[in-house]
C-alpha positions in Angstrom: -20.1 -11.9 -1.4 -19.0 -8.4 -2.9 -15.6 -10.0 -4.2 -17.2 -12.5 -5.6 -19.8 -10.7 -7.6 -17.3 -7.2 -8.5 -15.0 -10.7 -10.0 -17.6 -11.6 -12.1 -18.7 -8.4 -13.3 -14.8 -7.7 -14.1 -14.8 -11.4 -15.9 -17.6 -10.9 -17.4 -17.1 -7.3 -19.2 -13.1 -7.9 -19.7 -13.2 -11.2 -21.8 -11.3 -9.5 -24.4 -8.6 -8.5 -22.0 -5.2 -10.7 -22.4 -3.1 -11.2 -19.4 1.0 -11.3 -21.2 3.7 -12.1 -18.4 7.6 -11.6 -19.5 10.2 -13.4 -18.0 11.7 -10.3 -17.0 8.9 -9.3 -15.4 9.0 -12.6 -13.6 12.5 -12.3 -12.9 12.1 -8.7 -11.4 9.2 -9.6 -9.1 11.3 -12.3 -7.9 14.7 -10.6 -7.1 12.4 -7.5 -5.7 10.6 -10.0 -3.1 14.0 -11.5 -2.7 15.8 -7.7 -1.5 12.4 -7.1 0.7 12.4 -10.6 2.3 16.5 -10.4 3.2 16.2 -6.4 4.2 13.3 -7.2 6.2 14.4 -10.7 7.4 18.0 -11.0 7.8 19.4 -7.4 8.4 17.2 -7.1 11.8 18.1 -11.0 12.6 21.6 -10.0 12.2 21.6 -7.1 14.7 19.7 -8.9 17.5 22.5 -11.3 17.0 25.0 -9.4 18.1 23.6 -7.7 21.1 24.5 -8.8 24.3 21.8 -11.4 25.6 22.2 -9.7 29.4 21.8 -6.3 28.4 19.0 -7.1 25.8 17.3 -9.4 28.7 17.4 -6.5 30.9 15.9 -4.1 28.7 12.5 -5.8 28.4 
């Protein structure tokens, strides 16, 4: 309800406002969620992989 009415008060008193996107900008988003998603993603995947699976059993 709130979201819904601040959205049309923004809409309604920024009608002027233009929204411009670069591709640079597009590209830049893209390789920054890229780095986060293989940081968080991968590097962590990577280093469960090479415990032992005995010893990380045993630690849970």
């Amino acid at each position: 309800g709130l979201a819904l009415l601040l959205g049309a008060l923004i809409g309604h008193f920024s009608s002027n406002f233009q929204v411009v996107f670069s591709t640079a900008s597009i590209i830049a988003a893209f390789a920054c969620s890229t780095l986060i998603g293989v940081a968080f993603g991968f590097l962590p995947a990577r280093n469960a992989a090479q415990l032992d699976p005995v010893e990380a059993l045993a630690r849970e």
